[in-house]
N, C-alpha and C positions, 0 to 999 in steps of 0.2 A: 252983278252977274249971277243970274241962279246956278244952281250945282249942275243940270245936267248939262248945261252951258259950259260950264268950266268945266266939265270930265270933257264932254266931247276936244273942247280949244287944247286941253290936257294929252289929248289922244291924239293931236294931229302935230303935235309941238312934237310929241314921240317918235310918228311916225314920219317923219323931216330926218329928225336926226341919228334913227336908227341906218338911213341908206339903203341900198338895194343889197339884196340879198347877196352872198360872197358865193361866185363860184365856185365849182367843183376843181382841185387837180387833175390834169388830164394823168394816167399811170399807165405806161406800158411796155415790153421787154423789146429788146432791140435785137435782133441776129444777125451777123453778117454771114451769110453763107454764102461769099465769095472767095478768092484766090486772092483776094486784095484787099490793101490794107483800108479800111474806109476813114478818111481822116477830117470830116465836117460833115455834120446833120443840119439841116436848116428847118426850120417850120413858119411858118404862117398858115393863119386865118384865108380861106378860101374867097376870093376877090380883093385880098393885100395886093400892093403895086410893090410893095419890098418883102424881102425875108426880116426875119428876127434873127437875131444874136446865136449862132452858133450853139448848138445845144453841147456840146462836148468840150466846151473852152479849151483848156489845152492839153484835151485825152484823145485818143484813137481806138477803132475799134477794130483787130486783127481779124482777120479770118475764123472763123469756128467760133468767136467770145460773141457772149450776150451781155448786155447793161440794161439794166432800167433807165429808162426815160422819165422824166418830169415834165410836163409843161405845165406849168402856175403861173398862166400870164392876167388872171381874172377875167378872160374875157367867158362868155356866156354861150359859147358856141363850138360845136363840135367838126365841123367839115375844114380841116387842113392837106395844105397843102406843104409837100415834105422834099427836099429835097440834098441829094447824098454826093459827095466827093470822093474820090478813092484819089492813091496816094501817086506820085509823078509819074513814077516806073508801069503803073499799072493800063494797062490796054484798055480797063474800065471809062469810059464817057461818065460825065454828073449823069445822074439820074433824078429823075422825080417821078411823084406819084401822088393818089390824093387819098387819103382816107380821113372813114369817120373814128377819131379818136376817141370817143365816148363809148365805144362799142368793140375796140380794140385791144385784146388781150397781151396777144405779142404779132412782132413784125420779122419778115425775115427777108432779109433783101439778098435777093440771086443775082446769079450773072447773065 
């Protein structure tokens, strides 16, 4: 096998096992500026047929507090669909909503 033979097979044996590039974390603040306790965040990917796993396992967000958000689910894409729980007693309906997370500073969900 000549040499630029074997750099090129050398370069493609590479580019195999290096994999696709890792996406970004999605990072953004979370506000509830409700009168209610908000006690599940959901997210997916825009055309998911399910939500993902609860983003607040087993925390709540009161009234007036903000959290950072994480989502690092690897996927490659920005347009989520989000959706919010408040807590039994609250007069609040789930909500949803859609945003681009990739472009999203902080969020604040009203009543």
């Amino acid at each position: 096998m000549t040499k630029p033979l074997r750099t090129a097979a050398c370069a493609a044996v590479l580019a195999l096992l290096a994999g696709p590039a890792a996406a970004e974390d999605l990072v953004f603040e979370l506000r509830n500026g409700t009168n209610s306790t908000l006690t599940a965040f959901y997210t997916s990917p825009v055309g998911e047929d399910r939500w993902e796993e609860d983003v607040f396992g087993d925390q709540v967000l009161e009234p007036g507090e903000t959290i950072e958000v994480t989502i690092a689910d690897g996927r490659d894409v920005c347009e989520y669909d989000m959706r919010f729980e408040f807590s039994e007693d609250s007069a609040l309906d789930t909500t949803t909503d859609t945003q681009n997370l990739c472009e999203l500073g902080s969020y604040t969900i009203h009543e």
